[in-house]
C-alpha positions in Angstrom: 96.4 92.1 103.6 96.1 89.5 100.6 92.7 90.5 100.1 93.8 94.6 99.2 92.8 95.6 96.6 92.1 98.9 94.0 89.2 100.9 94.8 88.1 102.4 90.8 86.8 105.7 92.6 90.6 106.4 94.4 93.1 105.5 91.6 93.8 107.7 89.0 92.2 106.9 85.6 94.4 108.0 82.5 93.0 107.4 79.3 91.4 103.9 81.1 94.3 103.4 82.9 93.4 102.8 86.3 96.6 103.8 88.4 96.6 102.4 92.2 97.6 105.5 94.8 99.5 103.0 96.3 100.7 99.0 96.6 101.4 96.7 99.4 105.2 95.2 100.0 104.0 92.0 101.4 107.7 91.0 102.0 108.6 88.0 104.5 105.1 86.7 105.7 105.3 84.3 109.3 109.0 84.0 109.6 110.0 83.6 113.5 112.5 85.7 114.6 113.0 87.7 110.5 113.9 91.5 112.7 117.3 89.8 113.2 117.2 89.2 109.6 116.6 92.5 108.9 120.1 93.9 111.2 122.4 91.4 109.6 121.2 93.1 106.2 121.8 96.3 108.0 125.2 95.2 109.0 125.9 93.8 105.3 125.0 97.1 103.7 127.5 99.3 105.9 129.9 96.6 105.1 129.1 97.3 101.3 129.0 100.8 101.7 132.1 101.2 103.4 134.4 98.7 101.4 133.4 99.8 97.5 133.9 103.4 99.0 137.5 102.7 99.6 137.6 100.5 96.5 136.5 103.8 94.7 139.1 105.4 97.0 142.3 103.5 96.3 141.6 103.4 92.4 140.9 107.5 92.1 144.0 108.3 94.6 146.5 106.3 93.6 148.1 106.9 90.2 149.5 103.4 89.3 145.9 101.8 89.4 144.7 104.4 86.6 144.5 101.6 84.3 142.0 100.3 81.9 141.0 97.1 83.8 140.6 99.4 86.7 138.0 101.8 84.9 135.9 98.5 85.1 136.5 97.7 88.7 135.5 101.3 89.8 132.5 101.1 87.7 131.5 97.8 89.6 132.0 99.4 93.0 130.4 102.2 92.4 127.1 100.0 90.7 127.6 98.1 94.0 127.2 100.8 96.0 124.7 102.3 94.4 122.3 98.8 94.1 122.8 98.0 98.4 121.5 102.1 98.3 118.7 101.7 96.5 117.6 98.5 98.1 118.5 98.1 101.8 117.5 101.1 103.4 113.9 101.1 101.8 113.9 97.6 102.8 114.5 98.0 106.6 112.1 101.2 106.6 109.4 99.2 104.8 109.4 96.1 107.2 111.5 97.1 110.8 109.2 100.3 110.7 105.9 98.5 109.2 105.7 101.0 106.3 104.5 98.8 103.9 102.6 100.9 101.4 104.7 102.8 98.2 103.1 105.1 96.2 103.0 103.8 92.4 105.6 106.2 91.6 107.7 105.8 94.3 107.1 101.9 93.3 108.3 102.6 89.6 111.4 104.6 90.4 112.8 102.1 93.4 112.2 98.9 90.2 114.3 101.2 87.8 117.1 101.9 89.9 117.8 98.6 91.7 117.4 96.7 88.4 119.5 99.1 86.7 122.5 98.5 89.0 122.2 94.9 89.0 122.1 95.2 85.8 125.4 97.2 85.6 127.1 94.5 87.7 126.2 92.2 85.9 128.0 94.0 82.8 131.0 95.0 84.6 131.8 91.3 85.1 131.7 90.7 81.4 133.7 93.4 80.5 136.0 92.3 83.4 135.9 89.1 81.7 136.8 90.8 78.2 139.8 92.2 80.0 141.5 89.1 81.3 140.7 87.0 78.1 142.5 89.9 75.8 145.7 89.8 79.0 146.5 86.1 78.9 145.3 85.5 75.6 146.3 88.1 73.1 149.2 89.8 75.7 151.2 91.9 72.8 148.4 93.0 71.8 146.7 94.0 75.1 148.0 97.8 75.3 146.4 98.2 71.6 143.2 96.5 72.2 142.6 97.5 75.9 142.6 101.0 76.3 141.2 104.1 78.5 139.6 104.6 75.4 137.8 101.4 74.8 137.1 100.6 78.0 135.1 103.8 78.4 133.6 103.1 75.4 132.8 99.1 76.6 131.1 100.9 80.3 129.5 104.1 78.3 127.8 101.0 76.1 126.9 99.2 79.1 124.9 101.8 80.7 123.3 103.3 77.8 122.0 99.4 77.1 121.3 99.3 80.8 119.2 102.4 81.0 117.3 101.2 77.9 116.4 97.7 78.7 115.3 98.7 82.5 113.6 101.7 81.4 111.2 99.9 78.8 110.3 96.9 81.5 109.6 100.3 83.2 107.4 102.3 80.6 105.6 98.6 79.6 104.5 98.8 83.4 103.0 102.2 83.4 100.5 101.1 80.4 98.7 98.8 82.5 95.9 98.6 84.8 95.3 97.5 88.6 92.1 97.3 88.9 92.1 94.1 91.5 95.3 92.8 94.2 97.5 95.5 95.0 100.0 93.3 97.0 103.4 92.6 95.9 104.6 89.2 97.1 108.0 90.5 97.3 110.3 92.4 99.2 110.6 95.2 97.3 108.6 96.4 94.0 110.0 93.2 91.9 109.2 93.2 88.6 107.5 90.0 87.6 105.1 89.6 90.8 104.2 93.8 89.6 103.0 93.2 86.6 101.2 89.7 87.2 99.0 91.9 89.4 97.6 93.7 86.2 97.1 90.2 84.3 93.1 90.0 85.3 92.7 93.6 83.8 95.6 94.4 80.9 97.2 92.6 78.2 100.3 91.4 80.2 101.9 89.8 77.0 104.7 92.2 76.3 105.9 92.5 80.3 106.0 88.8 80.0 108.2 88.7 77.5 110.4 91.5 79.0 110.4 88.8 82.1 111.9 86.5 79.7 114.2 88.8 77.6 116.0 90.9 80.5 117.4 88.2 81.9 118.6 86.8 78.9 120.4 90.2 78.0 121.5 90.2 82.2 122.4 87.2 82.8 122.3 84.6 80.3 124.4 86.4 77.6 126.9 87.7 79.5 127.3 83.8 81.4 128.2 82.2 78.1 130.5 85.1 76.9 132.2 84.4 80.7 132.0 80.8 80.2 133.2 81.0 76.7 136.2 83.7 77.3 137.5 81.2 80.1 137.6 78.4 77.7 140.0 80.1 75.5 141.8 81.6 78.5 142.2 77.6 80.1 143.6 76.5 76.3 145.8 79.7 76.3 147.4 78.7 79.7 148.6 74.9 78.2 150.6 76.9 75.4 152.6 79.0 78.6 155.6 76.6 79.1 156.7 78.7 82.1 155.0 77.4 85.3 155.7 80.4 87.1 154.1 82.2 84.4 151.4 79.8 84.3 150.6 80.5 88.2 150.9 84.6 87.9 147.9 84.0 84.9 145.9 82.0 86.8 146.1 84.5 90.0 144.9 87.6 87.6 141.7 85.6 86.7 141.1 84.2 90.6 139.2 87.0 91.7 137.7 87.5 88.8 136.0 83.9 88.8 135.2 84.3 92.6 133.0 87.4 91.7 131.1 85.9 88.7 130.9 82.9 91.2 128.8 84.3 93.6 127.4 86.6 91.8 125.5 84.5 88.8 125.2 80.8 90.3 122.8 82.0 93.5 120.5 84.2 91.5 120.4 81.5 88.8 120.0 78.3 91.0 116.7 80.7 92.5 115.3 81.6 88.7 115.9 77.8 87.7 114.1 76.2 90.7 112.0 79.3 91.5 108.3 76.8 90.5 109.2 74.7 93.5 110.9 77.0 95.9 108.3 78.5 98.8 107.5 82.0 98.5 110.0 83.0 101.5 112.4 81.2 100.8 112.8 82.3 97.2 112.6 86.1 99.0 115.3 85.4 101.3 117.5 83.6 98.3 117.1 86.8 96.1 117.5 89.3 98.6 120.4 87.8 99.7 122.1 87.7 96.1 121.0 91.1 96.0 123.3 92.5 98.9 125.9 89.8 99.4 128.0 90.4 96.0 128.4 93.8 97.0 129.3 93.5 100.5 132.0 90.7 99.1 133.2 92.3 95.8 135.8 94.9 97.4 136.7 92.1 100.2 137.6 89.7 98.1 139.3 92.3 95.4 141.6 93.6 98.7 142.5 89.7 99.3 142.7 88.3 96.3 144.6 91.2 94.0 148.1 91.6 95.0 148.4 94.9 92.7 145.2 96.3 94.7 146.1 94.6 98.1 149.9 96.9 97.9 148.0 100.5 96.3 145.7 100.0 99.6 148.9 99.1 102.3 150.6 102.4 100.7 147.4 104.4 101.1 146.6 103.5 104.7 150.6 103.8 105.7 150.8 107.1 104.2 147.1 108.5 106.0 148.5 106.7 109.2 152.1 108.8 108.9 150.2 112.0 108.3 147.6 111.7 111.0 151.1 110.5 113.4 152.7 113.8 111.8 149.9 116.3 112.4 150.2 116.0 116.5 153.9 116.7 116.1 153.6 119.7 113.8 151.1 121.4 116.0 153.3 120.8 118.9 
């Protein structure tokens, strides 16, 4: 299929646009044995779907998490969610079920939703970050600077920013034209390998540097404001004389550092080495930072946060006493 291409007299010419009807997911190409790939990312999304549902869960029923930190926390399970939604299932119908052809549209829309949420996670770990700096840093003043205000304000910011950034990579896509390859070496419709498609026929300038801008905005601002806020938080924690203190700081920052962990160093060590990586490999890398920090997000938040870890024992102790209570009341 490498050799697909657009056919001028089937695409839809808009002011000399020429709009494929469809392109070609080439996806993993000549990997033995990928269809058991493709159930453990089945089994990694239901994983993800199931534990940020009862993150969302445990945060909306229980009163004493109705904090501002956990305004950011719901935010990132639900952008979890919402990314392993848009990406899995199109994923295992495009390859298990060899349905490998998307309408331009349909193309469009699946690029500005999955980069939108990743996009979102990414900001929910800075303003996560924000949070824990202004706690262990500035802790009289936390209840003034930290607020349900604000931290709406901080997530309303971060989507509207979001929306905007994906949605012009998005609208710079649509003034281009296809007019030779209509494969995708990717496993979904990935923004840079899209637009390089268009490079023999459009002036691909501005998407390139969109390619180069987004992920400064994503990833690279937002890693030195992380980077930079633990910094001061490390130099704050030598002024605490109290080791006891000391250790109760450090374990409100621990899952915190574990999500940005695993969430920025894969996808970074891929864009960094991405000239010398092989084609699958670099597919498998991605994919796999796409749908593992959402599977491990609510795990690690229900090991690691002892606040979280007691508001979810008192939730599934009080279902389990009403489900043992029902039987006896219909008795």
């Amino acid at each position: 299929m490498s050799s697909l291409t657009s056919d001028p007299n089937q695409t839809e010419n808009i002011d000399t646009i020429i709009r494929p009807p469809y392109f070609f997911i080439s996806g993993f190409i000549d990997i033995p044995h990928i269809k058991y790939y493709y159930v453990f990312l089945c089994f990694v999304y239901i994983v993800s779907l199931v534990g940020n549902t009862f993150v969302m869960m445990v945060i909306y029923v229980d009163s004493s998490l109705h904090s501002p930190k956990y305004i950011a926390v719901f935010n990132l399970a639900f952008a979890d969610v919402c990314e392993s939604t848009a990406l899995v299932p199109k994923l295992l119908d495009t390859f298990l079920f060899s349905r490998q052809l998307i309408s331009y549209n349909q193309c469009l829309t699946s690029l500005f939703f999955i980069f939108l949420f990743l996009t979102m996670q990414s900001f929910n770990l800075t303003i996560l970050s924000y949070d824990r700096l202004v706690a262990i840093c500035c802790p009289l003043r936390y209840h003034m600077m930290v607020t349900h205000r604000s931290m709406f304000q901080l997530t309303g910011a971060a989507w509207a920013l979001a929306v905007f950034i994906v949605l012009l990579a998005v609208c710079l896509i649509t003034r281009l034209s296809f007019c030779r390859s209509l494969v995708i070496n990717s496993y979904f419709c990935d923004h840079g390998p899209l637009f390089r498609l268009a490079a023999p026929c459009s002036d691909v300038v501005p998407n390139i540097v969109m390619s180069y801008l987004n992920p400064c905005i994503v990833l690279y601002l937002p890693m030195v404001f992380i980077i930079s806020s633990y910094i001061c938080i490390t130099h704050a924690l030598f002024t605490i004389t109290q080791p006891q203190d000391r250790i109760r700081a450090v374990k409100t920052c621990t899952s915190h550092l574990i999500l940005v962990a695993i969430f920025y160093l894969p996808i970074n060590f891929t864009f960094l080495l991405h000239p010398i990586i092989p084609t699958n490999a670099r597919i498998i890398n991605l994919s796999l930072t796409s749908v593992l920090p959402p599977m491990l997000n609510p795990i690690i938040y229900v090991l690691k946060t002892e606040e979280f870890k007691e508001s979810a024992k008192k939730l599934l102790s009080t279902r389990g006493a009403q489900r043992a209570v029902a039987p006896v009341q219909s008795t």
